[in-house]
N, C-alpha and C positions, 0 to 999 in steps of 0.2 A: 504494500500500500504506500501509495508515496501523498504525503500531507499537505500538496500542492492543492487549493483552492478547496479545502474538505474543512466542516465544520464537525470540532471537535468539543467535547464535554471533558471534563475533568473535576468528581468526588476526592474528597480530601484536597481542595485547590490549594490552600492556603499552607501546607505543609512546605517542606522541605524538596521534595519527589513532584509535589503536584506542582510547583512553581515552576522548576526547571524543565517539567516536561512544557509546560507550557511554552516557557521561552523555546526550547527546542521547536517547536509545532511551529510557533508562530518564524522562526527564521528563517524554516520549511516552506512559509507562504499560505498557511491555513487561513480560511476565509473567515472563519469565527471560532473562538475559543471562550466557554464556559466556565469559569471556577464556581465551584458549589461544596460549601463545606457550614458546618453546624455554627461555628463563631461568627455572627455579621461581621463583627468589626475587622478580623482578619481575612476573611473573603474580601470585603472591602478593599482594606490595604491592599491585596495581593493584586484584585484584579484594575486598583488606579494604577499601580506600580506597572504591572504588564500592558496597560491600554488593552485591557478586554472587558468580558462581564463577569458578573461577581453574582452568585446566588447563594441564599440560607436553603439548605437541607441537611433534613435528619436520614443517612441511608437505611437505617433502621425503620421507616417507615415508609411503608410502601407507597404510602398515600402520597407524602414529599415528592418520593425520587418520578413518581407520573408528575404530578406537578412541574418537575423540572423538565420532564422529556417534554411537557404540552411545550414549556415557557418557551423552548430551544426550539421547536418546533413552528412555533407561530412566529416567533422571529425570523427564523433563516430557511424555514422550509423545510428543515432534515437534517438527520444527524448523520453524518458519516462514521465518527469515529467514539466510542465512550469508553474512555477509561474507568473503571469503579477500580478507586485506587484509595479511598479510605481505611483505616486501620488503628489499630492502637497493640501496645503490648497487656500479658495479661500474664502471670506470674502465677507460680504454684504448679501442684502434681496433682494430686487427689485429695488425701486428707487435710493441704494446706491450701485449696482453691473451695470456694465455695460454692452453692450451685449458679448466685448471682453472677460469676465470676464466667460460669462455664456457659452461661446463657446468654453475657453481655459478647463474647465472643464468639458465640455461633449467630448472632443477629448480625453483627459486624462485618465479620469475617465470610458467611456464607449467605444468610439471605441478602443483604445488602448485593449481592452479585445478580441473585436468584430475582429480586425485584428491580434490578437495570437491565436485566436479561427480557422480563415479561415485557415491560414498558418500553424498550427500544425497539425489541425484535418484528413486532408488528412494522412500523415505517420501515427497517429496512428490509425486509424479504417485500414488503410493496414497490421498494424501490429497486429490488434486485441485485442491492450490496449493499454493504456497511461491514463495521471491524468490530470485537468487543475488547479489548485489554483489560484484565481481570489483575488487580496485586494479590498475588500469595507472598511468597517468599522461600528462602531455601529451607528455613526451618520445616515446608510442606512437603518438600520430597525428601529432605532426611529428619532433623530433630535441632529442637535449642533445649539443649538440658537445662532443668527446671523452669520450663516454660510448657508446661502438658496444654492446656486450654490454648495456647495459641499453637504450637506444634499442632495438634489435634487439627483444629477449624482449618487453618492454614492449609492444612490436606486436603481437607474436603475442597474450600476453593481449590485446588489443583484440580482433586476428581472431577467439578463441574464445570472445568472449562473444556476437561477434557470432553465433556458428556455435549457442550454445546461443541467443540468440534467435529463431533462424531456427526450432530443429528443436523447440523445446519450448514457442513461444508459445503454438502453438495446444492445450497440454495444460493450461494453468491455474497456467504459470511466467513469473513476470516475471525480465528481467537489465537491470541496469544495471551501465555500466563507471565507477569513478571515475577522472578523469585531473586531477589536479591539478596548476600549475607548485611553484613553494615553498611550503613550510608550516613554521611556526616550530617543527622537532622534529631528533634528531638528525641528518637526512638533508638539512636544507636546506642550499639554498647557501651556500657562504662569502662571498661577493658577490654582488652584480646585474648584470645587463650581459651583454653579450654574447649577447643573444637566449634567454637562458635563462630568463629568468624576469620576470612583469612586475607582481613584488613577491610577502613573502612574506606570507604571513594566517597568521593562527593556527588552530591546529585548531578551535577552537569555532565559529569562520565555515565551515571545511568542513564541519564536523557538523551546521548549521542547512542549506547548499544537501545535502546528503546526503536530510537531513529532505523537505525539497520538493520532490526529484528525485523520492522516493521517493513521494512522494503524487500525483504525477503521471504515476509507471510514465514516466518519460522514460531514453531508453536512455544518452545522454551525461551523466554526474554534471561538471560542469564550474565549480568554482569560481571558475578567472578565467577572465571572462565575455569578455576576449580571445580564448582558446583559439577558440570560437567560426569567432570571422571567421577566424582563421589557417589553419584547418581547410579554409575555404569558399575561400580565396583557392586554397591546394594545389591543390585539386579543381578550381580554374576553370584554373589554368595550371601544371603541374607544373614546365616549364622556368624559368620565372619563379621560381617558390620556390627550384627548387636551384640559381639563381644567386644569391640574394638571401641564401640559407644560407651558398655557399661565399663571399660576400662580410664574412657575419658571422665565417666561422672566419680569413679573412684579416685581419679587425679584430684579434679574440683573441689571434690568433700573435704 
């Protein structure tokens, strides 16, 4: 997909990821870009800052994120491209996450996708394209030790972009998932180590492989180009990973 003259959306605008993609998009030549994120005031900022539009929504709420598709819709006619790139971390395993914890996380994390997925998918299969970019992260094809409820959710997004690339390629939709390990915003690590991460980039390095994923309809958006082999090793030997995991959380402890 190349971002020339395509109106784009962007959930979690006002972040860190959502900015730079933005800037990315719009240096690309996008015809209109979106930020839509729960803080007015910093939606605001972000989108006088970029010369684009700025909108409040909750992606937790289905009702919002149609709201936003109508708003984008009656403006510019069509969405080409929606990122649902919202997120937050969420801390804990089992007995030290609560159920609030495991539920603010799967609204986030997967219906948030699940309700940009209903609400866009109609204009573009009438249109006969459009793209979804879905944020998981690597924690969703491998693990962030002590992070169960986001590792968890984070998978599921994975699962269900894979599920809309399955049922909707052949209708003239592309999906890519982004899995990032750090990124220098408010969500990154407070340290390195410990198998969590193998270094932080800045968002403008994720908004360039964004760029190129994109241009090449490739389904993994994968900034560190580690993620990769980590991935391929899982798949070669599952037993192998989860001792080599439970050896890192035994480092950690």
């Amino acid at each position: 997909m190349e971002l020339q003259d395509k109106v784009v959306v962007i959930t979690g605008g006002s972040g860190g990821i959502g900015q730079a993609m933005a800037r990315a998009f719009k240096a690309q030549g996008a015809a209109g870009i979106v930020l839509a994120d729960l803080d007015l005031a910093a939606v605001e900022r972000a989108a006088t800052t970029l010369a684009c539009d700025g909108r409040v929504c909750n992606v937790t709420d289905e009702d919002d994120i149609v709201a936003l598709v109508d708003w984008v819709i009656d403006r510019y006619g069509r969405i080409d491209l929606f990122c649902s790139n919202a997120g937050a971390g969420g801390a804990g395993v089992l007995t030290d996450a609560d159920n609030a914890v495991w539920q603010n996380q799967w609204e986030l994390h997967v219906m948030s996708h699940v309700y940009a997925a209903r609400a866009v998918l109609p204009g573009m299969l009438a249109q006969g394209s459009g793209y979804l970019l879905n944020t998981a992260s690597a924690a969703g094809l491998l693990a962030a030790l002590g992070s169960g409820p986001y590792s968890v959710t984070k998978a599921a997004a994975v699962k269900l972009a894979e599920f809309l690339a399955i049922t909707h390629g052949d209708d003239g939709i592309g999906v890519s998932v982004l899995c990032p390990q750090g990124v220098n915003t408010a969500m990154a690590p407070k340290r390195l180590g410990d198998g969590q991460t193998d270094g932080i980039i800045e968002p403008e390095v994720l908004a360039q492989c964004v760029i190129d994923a994109l241009a090449e309809e490739r389904f993994h958006v994968l900034p560190h180009a580690e993620v990769e082999d980590y991935v391929r090793r899982k798949g070669d030997d599952i037993d192998r990973w989860l001792n080599g995991m439970r050896r890192l959380r035994r480092q950690s402890l």
